[in-house]
N, C-alpha and C positions, 0 to 999 in steps of 0.2 A: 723220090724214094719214099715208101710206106716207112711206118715209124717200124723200130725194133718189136714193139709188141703184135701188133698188125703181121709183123713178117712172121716172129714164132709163132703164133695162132695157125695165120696160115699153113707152113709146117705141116703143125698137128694135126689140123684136123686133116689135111691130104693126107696124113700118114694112116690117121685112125679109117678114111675111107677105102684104103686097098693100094695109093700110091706110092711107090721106094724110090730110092736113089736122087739121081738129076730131076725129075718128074714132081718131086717134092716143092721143089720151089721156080721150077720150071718158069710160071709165068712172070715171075716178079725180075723186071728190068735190073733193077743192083742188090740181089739180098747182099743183110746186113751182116755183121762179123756175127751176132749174136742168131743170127736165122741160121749161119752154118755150122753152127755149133752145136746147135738143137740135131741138127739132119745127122752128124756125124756121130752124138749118142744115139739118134735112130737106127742108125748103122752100127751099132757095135754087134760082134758075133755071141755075147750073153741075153738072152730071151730077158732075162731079169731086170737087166738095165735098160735095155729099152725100152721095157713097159712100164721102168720108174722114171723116164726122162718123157715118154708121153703123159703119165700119168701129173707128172709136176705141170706140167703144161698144158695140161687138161685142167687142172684146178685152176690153175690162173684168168683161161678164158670163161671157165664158168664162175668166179668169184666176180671177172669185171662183166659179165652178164647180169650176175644177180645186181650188182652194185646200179647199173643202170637201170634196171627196171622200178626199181624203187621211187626216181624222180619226181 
């Protein structure tokens, strides 16, 4: 099993590319409680909120993007 961060990155960024629902974490053999939690604010029926729950999880992989390139 991919780590919790690995699984919501993934998530996101499938979500920010065009994919929904099951499709979202489709390829990953066991998402984690915290990867279905993500998909499920992805899902909510508020435009608002879901674009504040990709949005939170959009900063995260790009903060540990920036963090790694600094090495």
């Amino acid at each position: 099993m991919r780590s919790p961060a690995f699984q919501r990155a993934f998530a996101a960024m499938s979500y920010f590319v065009g994919r929904r629902g099951d499709a979202l974490l489709a390829p990953l053999p066991e998402p984690g409680a915290e990867a279905l939690a993500l998909v499920e604010h992805l899902a909510h029926p508020d435009r608002a909120k879901r674009a504040e729950a990709l949005a939170a999880e959009l900063t995260r992989v790009y903060a540990e993007l920036e963090r790694r390139s600094y090495r």
